[in-house]
PDB file of the backbone (N, CA, C, O) and the ligand in Angstrom, with CONECT records:
HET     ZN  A 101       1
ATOM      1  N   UNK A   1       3.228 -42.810 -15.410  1.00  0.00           N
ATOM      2  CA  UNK A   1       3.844 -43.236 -14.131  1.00  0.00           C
ATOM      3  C   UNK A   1       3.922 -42.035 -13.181  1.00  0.00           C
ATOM      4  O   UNK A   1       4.328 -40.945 -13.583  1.00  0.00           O
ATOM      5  N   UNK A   2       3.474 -42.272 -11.738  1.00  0.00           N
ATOM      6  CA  UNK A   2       3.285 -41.031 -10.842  1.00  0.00           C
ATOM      7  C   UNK A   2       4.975 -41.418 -10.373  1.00  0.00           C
ATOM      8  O   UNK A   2       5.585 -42.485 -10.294  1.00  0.00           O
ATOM      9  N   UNK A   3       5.453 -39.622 -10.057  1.00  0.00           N
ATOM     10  CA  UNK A   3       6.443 -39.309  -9.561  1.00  0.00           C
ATOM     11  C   UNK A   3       6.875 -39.895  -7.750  1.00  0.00           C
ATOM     12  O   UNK A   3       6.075 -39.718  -6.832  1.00  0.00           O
ATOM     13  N   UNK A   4       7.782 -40.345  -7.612  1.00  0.00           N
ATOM     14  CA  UNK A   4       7.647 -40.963  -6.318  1.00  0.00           C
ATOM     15  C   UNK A   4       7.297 -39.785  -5.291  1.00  0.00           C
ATOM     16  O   UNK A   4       7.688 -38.627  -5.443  1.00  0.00           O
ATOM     17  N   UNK A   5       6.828 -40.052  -4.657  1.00  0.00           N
ATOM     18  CA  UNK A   5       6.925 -39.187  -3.192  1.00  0.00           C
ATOM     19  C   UNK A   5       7.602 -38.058  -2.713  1.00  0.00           C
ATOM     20  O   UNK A   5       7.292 -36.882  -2.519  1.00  0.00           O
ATOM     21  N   UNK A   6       8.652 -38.763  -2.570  1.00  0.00           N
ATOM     22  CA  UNK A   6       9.954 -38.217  -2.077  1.00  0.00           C
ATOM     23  C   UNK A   6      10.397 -36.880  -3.185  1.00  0.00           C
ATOM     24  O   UNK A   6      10.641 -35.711  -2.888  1.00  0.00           O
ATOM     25  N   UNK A   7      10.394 -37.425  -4.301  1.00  0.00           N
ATOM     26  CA  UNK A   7      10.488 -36.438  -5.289  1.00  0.00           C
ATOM     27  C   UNK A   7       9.621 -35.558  -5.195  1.00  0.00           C
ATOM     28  O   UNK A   7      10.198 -34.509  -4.909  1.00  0.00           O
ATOM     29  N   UNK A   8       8.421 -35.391  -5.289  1.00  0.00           N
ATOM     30  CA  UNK A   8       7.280 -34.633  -4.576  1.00  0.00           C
ATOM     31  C   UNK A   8       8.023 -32.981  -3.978  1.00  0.00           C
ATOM     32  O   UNK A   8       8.244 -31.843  -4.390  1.00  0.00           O
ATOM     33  N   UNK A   9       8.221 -34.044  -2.449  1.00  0.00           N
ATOM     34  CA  UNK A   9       8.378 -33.316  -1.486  1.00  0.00           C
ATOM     35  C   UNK A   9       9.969 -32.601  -1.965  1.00  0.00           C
ATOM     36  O   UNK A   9      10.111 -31.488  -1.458  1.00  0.00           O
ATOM     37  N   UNK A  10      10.493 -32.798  -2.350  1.00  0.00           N
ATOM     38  CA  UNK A  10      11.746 -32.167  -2.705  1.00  0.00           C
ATOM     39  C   UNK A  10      11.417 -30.966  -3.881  1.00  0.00           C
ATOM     40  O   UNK A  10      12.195 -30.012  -3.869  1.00  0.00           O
ATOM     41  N   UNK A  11      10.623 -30.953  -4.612  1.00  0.00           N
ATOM     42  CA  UNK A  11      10.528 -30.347  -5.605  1.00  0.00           C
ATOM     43  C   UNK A  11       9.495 -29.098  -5.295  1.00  0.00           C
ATOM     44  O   UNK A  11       9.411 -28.048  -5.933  1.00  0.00           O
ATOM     45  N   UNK A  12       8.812 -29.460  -4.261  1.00  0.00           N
ATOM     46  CA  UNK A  12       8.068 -28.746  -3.571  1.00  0.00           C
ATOM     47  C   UNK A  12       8.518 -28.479  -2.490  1.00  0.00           C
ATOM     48  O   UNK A  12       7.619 -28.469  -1.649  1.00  0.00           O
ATOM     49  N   UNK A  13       9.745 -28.193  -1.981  1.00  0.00           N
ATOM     50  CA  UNK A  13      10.220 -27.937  -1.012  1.00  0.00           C
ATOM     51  C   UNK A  13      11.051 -26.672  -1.980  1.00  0.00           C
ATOM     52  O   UNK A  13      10.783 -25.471  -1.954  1.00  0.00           O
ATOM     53  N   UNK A  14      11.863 -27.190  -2.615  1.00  0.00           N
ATOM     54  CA  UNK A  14      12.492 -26.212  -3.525  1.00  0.00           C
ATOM     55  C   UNK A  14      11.568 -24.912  -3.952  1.00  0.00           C
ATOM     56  O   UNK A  14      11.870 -23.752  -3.672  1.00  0.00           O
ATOM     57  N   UNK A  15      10.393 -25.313  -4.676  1.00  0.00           N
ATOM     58  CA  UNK A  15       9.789 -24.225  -4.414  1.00  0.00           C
ATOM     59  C   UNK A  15       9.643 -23.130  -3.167  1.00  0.00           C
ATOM     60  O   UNK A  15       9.909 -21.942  -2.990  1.00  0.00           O
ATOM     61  N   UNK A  16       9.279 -23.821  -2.691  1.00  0.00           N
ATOM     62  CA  UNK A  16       8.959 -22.939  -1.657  1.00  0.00           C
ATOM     63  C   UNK A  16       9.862 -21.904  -1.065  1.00  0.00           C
ATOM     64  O   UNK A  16       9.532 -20.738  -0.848  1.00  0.00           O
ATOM     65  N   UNK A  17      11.420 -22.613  -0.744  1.00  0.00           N
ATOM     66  CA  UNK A  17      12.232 -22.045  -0.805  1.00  0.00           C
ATOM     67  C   UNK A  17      12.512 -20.847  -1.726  1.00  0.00           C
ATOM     68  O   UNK A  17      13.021 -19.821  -1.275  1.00  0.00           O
ATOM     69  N   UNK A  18      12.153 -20.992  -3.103  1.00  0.00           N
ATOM     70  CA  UNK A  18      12.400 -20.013  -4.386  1.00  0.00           C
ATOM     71  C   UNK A  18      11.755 -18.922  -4.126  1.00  0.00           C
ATOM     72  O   UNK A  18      12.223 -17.783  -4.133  1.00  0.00           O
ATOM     73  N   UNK A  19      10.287 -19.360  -3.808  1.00  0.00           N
ATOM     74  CA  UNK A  19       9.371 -18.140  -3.292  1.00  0.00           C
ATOM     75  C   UNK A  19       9.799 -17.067  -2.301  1.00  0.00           C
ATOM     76  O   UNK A  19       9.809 -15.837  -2.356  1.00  0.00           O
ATOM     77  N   UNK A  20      10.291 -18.313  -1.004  1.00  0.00           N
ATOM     78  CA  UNK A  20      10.649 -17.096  -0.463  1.00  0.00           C
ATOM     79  C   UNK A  20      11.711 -15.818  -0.224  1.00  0.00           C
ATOM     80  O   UNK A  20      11.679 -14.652   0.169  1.00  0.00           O
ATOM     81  N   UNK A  21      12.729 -16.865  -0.749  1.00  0.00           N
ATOM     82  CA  UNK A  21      14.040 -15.710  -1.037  1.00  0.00           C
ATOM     83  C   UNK A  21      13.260 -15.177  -2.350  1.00  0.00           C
ATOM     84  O   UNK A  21      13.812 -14.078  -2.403  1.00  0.00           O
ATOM     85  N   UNK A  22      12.503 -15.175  -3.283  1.00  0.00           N
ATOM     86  CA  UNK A  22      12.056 -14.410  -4.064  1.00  0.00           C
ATOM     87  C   UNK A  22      11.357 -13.160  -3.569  1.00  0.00           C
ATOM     88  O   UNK A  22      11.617 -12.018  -3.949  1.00  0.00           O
ATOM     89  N   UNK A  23      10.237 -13.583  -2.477  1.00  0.00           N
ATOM     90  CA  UNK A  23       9.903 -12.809  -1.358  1.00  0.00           C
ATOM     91  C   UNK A  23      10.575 -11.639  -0.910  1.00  0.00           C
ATOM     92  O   UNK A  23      10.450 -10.450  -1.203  1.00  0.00           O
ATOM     93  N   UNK A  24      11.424 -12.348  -0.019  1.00  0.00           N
ATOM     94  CA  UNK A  24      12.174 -11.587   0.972  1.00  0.00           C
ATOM     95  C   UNK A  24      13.384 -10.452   0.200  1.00  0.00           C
ATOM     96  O   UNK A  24      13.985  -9.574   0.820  1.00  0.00           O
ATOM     97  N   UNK A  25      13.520 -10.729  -1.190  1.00  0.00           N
ATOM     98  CA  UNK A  25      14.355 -10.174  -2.144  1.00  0.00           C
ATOM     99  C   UNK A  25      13.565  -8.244  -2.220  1.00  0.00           C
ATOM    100  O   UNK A  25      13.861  -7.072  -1.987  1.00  0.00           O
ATOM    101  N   UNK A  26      12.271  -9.255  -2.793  1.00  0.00           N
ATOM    102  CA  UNK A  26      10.998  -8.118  -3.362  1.00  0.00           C
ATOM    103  C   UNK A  26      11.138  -7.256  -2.356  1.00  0.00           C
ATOM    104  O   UNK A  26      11.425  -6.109  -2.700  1.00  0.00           O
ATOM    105  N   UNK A  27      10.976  -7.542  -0.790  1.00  0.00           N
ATOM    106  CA  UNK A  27      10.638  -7.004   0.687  1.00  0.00           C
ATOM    107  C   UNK A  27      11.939  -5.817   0.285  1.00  0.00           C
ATOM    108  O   UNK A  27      11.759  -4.734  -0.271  1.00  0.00           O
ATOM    109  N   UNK A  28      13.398  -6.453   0.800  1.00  0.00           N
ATOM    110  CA  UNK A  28      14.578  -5.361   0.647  1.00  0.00           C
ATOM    111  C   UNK A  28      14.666  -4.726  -0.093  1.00  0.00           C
ATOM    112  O   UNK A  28      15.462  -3.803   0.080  1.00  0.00           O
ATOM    113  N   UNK A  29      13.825  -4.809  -1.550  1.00  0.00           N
ATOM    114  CA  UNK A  29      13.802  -3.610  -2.278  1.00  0.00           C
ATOM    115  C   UNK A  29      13.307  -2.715  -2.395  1.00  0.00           C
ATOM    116  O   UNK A  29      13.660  -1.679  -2.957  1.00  0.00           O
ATOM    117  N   UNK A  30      11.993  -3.096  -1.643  1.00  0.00           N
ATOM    118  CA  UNK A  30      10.967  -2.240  -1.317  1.00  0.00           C
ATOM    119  C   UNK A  30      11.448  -0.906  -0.423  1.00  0.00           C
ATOM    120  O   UNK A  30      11.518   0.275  -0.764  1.00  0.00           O
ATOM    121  N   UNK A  31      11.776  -1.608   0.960  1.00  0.00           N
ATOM    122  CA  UNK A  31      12.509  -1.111   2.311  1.00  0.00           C
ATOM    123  C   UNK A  31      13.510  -0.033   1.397  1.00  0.00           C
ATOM    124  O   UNK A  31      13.294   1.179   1.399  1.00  0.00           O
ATOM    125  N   UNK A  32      14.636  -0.665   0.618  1.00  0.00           N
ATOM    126  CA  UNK A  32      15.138   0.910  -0.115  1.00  0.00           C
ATOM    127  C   UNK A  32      15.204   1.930  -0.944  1.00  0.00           C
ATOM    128  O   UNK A  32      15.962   2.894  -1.056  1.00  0.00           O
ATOM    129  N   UNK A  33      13.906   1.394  -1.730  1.00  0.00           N
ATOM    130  CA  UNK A  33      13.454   2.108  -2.604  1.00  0.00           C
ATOM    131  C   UNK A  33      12.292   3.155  -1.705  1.00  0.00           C
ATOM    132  O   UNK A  33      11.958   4.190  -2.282  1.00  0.00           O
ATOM    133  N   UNK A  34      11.800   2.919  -0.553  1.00  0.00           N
ATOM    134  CA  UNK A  34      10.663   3.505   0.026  1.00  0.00           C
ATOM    135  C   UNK A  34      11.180   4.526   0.687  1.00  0.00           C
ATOM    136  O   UNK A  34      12.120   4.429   1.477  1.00  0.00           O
ATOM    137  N   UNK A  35      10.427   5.837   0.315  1.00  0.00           N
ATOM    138  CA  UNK A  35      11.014   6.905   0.916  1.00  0.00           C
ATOM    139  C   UNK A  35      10.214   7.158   2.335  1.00  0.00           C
ATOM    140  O   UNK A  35       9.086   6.760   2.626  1.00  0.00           O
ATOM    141  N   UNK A  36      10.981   7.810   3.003  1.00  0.00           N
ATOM    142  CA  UNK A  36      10.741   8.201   4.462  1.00  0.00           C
ATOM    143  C   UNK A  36       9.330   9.157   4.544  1.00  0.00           C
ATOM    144  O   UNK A  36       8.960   9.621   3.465  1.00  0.00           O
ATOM    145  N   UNK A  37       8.567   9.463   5.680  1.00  0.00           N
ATOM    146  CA  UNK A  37       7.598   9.755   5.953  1.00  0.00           C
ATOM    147  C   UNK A  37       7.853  11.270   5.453  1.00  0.00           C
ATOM    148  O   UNK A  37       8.984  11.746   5.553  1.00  0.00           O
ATOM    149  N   UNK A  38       6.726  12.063   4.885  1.00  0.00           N
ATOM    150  CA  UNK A  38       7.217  13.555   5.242  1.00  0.00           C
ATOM    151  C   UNK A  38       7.391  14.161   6.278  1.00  0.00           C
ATOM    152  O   UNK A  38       6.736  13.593   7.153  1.00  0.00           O
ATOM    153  N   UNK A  39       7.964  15.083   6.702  1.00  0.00           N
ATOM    154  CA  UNK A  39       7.923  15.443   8.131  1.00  0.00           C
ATOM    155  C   UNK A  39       6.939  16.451   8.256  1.00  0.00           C
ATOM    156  O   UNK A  39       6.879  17.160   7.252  1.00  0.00           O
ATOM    157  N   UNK A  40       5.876  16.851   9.465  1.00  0.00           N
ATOM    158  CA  UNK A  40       5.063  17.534   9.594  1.00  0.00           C
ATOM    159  C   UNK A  40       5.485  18.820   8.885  1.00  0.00           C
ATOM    160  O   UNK A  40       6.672  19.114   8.742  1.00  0.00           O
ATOM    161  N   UNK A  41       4.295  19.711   8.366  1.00  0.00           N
ATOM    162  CA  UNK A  41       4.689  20.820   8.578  1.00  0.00           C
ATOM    163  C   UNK A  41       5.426  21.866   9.161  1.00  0.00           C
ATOM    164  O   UNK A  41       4.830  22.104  10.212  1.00  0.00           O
ATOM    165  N   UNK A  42       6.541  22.743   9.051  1.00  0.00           N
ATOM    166  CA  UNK A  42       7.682  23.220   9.937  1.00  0.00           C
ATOM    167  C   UNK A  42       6.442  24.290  10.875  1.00  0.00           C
ATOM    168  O   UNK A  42       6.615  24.452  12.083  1.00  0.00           O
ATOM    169  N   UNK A  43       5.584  24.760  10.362  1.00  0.00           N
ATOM    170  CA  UNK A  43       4.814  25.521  11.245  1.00  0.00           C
ATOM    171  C   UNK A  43       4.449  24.610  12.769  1.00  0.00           C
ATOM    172  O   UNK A  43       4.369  25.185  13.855  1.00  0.00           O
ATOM    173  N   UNK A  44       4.293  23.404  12.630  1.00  0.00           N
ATOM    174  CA  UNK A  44       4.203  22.744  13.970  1.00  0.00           C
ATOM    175  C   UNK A  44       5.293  22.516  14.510  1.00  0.00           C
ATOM    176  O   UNK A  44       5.193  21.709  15.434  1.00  0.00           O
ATOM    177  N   UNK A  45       6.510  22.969  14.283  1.00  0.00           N
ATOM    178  CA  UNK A  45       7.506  21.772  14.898  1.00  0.00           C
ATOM    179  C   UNK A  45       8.303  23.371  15.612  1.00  0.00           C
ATOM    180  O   UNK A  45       8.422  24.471  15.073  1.00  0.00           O
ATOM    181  N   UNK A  46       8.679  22.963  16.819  1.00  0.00           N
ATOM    182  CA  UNK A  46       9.054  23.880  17.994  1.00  0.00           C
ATOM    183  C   UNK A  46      10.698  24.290  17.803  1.00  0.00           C
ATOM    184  O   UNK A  46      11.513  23.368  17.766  1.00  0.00           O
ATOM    185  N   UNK A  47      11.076  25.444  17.706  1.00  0.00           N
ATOM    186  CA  UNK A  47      12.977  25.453  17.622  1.00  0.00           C
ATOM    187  C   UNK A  47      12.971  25.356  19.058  1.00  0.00           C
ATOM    188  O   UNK A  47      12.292  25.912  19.920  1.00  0.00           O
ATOM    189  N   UNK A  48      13.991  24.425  19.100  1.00  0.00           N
ATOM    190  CA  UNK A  48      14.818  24.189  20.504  1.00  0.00           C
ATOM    191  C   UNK A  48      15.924  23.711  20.129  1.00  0.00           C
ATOM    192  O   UNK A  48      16.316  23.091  19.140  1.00  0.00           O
ATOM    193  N   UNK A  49      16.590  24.279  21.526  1.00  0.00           N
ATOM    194  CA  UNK A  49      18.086  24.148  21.610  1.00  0.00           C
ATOM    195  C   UNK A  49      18.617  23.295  22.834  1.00  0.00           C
ATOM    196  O   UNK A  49      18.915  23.688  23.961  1.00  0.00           O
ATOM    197  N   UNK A  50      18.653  21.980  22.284  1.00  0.00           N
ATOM    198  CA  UNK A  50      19.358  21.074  23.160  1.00  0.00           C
ATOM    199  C   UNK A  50      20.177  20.465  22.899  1.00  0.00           C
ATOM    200  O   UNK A  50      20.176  19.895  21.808  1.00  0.00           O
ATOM    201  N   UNK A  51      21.504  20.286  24.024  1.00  0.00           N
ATOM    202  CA  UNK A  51      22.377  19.415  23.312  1.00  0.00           C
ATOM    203  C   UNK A  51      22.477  17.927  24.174  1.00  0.00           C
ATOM    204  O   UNK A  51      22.564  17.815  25.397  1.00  0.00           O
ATOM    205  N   UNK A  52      22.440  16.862  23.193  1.00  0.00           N
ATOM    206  CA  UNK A  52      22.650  15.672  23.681  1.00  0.00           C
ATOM    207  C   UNK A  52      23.826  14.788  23.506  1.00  0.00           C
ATOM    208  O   UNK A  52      24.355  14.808  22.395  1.00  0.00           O
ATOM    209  N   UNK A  53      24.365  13.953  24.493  1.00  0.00           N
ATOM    210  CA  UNK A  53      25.797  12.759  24.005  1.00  0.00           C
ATOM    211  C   UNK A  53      25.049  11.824  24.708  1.00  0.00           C
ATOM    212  O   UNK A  53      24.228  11.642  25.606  1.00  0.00           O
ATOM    213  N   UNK A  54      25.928  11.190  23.625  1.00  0.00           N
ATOM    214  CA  UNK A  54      26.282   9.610  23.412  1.00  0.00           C
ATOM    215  C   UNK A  54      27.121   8.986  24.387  1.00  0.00           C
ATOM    216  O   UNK A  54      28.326   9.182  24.235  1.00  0.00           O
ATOM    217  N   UNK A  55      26.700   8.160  25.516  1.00  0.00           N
ATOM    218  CA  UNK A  55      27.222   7.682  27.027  1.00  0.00           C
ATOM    219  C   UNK A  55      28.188   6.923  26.584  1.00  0.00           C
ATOM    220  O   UNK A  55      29.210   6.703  27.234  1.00  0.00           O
ATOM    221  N   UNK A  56      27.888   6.330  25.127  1.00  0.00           N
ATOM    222  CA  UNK A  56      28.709   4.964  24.526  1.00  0.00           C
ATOM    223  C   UNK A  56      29.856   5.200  24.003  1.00  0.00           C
ATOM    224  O   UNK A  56      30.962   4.743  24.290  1.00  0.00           O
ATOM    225  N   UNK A  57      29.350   6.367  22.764  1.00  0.00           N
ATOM    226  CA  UNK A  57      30.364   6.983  21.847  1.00  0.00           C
ATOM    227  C   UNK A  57      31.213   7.960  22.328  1.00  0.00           C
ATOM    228  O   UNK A  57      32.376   8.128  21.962  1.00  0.00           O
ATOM    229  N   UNK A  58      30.466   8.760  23.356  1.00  0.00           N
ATOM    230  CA  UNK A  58      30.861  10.456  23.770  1.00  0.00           C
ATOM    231  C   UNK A  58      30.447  11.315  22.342  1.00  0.00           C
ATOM    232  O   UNK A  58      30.720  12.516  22.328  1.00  0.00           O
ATOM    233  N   UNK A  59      29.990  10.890  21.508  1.00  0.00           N
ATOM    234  CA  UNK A  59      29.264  11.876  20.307  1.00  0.00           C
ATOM    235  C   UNK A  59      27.996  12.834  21.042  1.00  0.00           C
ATOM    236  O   UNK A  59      27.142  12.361  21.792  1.00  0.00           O
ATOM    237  N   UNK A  60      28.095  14.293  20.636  1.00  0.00           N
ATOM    238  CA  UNK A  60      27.370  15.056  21.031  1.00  0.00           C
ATOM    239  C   UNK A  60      26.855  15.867  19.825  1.00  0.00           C
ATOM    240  O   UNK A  60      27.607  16.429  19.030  1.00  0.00           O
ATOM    241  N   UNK A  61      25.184  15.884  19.741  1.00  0.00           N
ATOM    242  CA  UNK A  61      24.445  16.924  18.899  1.00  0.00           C
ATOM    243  C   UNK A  61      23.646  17.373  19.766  1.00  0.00           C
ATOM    244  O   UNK A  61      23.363  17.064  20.924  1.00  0.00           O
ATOM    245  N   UNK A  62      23.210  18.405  18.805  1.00  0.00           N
ATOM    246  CA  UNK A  62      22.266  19.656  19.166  1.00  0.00           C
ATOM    247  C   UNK A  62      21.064  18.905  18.420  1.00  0.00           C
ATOM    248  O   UNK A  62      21.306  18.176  17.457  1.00  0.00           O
ATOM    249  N   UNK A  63      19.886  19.085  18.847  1.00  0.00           N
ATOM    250  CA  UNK A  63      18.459  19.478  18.566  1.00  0.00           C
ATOM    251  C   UNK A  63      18.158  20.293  18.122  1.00  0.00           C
ATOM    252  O   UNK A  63      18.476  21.187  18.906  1.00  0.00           O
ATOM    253  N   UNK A  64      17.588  20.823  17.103  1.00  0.00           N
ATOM    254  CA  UNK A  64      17.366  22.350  17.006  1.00  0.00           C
ATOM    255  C   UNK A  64      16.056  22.670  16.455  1.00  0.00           C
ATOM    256  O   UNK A  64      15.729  23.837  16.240  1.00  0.00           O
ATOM    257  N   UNK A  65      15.045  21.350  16.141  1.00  0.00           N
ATOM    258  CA  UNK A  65      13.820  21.052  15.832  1.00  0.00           C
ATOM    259  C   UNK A  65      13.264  20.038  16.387  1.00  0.00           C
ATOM    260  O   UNK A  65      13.910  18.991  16.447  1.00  0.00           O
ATOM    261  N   UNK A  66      11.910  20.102  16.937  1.00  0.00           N
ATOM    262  CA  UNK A  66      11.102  18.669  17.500  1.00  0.00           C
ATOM    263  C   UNK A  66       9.567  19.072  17.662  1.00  0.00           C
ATOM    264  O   UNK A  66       9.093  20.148  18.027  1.00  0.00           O
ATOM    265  N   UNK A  67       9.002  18.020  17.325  1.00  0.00           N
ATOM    266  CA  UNK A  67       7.264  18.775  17.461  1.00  0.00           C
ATOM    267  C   UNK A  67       6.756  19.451  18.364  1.00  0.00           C
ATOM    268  O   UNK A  67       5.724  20.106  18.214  1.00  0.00           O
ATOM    269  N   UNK A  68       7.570  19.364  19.663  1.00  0.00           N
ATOM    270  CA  UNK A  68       7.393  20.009  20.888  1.00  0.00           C
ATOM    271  C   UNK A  68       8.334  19.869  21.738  1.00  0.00           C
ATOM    272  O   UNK A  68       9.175  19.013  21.463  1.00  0.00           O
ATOM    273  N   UNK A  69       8.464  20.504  22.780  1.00  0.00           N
ATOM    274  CA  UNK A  69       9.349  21.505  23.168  1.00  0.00           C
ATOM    275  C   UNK A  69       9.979  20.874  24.025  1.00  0.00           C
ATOM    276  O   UNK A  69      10.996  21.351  24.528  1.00  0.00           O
ATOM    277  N   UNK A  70       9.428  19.496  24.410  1.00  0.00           N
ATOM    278  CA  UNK A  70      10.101  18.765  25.475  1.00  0.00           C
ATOM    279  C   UNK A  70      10.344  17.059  24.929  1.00  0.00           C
ATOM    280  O   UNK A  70       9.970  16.129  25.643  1.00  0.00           O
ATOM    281  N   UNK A  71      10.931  16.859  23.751  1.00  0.00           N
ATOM    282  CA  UNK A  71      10.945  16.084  23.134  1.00  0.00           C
ATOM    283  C   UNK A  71      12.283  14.630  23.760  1.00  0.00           C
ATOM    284  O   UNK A  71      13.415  14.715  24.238  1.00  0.00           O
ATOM    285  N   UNK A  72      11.512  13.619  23.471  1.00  0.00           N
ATOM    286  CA  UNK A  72      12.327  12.312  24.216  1.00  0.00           C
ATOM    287  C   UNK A  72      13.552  12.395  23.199  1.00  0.00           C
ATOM    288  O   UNK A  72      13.624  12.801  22.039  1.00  0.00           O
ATOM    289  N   UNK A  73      14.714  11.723  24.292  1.00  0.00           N
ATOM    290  CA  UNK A  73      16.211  12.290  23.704  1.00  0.00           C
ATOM    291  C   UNK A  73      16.036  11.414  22.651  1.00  0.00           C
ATOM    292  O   UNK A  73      15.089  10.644  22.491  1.00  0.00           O
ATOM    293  N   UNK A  74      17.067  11.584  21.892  1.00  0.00           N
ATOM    294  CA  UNK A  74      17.336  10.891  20.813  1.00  0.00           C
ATOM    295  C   UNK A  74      18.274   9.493  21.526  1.00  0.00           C
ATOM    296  O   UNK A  74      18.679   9.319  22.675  1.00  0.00           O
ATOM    297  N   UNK A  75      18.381   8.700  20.368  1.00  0.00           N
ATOM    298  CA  UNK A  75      19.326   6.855  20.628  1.00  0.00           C
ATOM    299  C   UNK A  75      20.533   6.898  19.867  1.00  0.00           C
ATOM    300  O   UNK A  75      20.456   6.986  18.642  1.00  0.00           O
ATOM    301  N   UNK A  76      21.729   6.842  20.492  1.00  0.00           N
ATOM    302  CA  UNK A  76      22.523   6.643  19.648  1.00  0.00           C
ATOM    303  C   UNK A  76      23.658   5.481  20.318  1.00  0.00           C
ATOM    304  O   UNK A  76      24.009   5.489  21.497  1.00  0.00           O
ATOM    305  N   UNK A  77      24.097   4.564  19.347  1.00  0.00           N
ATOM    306  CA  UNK A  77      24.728   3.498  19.529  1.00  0.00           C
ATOM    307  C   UNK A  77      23.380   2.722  20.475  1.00  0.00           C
ATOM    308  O   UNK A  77      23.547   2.414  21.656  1.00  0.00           O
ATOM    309  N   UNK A  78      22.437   2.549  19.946  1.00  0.00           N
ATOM    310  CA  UNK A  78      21.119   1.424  21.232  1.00  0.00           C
ATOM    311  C   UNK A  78      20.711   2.467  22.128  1.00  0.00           C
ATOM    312  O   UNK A  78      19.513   2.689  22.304  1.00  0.00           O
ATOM    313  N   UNK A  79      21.576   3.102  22.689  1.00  0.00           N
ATOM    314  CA  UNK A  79      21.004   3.600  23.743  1.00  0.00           C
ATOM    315  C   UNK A  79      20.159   5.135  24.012  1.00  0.00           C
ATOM    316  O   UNK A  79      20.203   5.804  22.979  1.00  0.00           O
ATOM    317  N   UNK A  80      19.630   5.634  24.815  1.00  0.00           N
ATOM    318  CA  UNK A  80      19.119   7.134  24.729  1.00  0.00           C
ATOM    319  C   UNK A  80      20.396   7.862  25.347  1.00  0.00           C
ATOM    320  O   UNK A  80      21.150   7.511  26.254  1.00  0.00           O
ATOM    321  N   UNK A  81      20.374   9.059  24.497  1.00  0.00           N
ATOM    322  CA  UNK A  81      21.366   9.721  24.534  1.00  0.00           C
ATOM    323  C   UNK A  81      21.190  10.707  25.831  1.00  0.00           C
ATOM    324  O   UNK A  81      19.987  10.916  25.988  1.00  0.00           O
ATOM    325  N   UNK A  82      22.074  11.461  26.926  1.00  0.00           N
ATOM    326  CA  UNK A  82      21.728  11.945  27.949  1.00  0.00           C
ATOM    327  C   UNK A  82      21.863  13.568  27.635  1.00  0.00           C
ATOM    328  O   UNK A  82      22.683  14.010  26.831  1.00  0.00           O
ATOM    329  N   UNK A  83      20.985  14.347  28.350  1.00  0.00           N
ATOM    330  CA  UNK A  83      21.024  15.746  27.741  1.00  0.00           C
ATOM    331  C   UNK A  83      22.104  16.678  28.640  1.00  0.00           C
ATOM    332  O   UNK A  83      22.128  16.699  29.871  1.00  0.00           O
ATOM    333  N   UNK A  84      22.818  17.293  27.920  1.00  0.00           N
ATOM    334  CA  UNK A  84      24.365  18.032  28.203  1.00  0.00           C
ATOM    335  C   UNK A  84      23.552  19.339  28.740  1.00  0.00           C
ATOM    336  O   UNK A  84      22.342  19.330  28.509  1.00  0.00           O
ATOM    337  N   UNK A  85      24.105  20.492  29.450  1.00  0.00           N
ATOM    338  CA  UNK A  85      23.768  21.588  28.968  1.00  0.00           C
ATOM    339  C   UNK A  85      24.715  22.122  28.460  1.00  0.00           C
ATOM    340  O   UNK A  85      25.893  21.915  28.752  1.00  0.00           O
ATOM    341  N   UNK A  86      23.959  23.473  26.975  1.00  0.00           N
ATOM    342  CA  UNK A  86      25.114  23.603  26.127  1.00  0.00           C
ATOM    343  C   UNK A  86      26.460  24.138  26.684  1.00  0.00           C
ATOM    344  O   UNK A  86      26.710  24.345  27.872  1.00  0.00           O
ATOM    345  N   UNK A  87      27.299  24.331  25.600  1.00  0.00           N
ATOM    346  CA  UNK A  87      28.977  24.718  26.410  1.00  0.00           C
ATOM    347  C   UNK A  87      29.003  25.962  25.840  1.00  0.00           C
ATOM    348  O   UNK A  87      30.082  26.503  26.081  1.00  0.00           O
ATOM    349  N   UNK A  88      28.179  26.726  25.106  1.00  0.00           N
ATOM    350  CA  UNK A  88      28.515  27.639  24.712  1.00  0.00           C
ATOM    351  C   UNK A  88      27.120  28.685  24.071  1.00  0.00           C
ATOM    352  O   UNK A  88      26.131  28.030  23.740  1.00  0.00           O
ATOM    353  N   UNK A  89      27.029  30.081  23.911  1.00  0.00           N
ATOM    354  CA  UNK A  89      25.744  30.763  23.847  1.00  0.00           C
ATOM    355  C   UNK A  89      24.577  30.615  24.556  1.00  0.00           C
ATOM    356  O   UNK A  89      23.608  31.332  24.307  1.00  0.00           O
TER     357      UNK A  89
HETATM  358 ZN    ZN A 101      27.034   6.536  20.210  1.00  0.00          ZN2+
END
């Protein structure tokens, strides 16, 4: 006796479902198990001294490495952070 239809589609719907949170499981583990890029060689990367805040937070860092010398600010809280000049040395 063939399985009705309906049953079918339910059972194969379920699958599918299984797969993909099985999927998407595999994906997030990946994402934190995967380590970050290396960073270039330090022989390429320029010392500079800039300091940037946070328009959102008022959080302020320094730069003190970037591949070159005129490097796009950093984002913090969404947004790009605006460049200070330093307060001190
Ligand atoms: Zn912020």
């Amino acid at each position: 006796m063939l399985p009705e239809f309906s049953t079918v589609i339910w059972v194969g719907s379920g699958l599918l479902l299984g797969w993909l949170v099985w999927k998407t499981g595999i994906g997030m583990l990946r994402s934190f198990t995967q380590l970050p890029p290396d960073p270039p060689p330090s022989g390429e990367l320029r010392k500079v001294k800039r300091n940037f805040r946070c328009d959102v937070c008022g959080v302020e860092l320094r730069m003190t490495m970037a591949p070159d010398e005129d490097p796009p600010p950093p984002k913090h809280c969404l947004e790009e952070m605006t460049e200070v000049a330093p307060l001190y040395d």
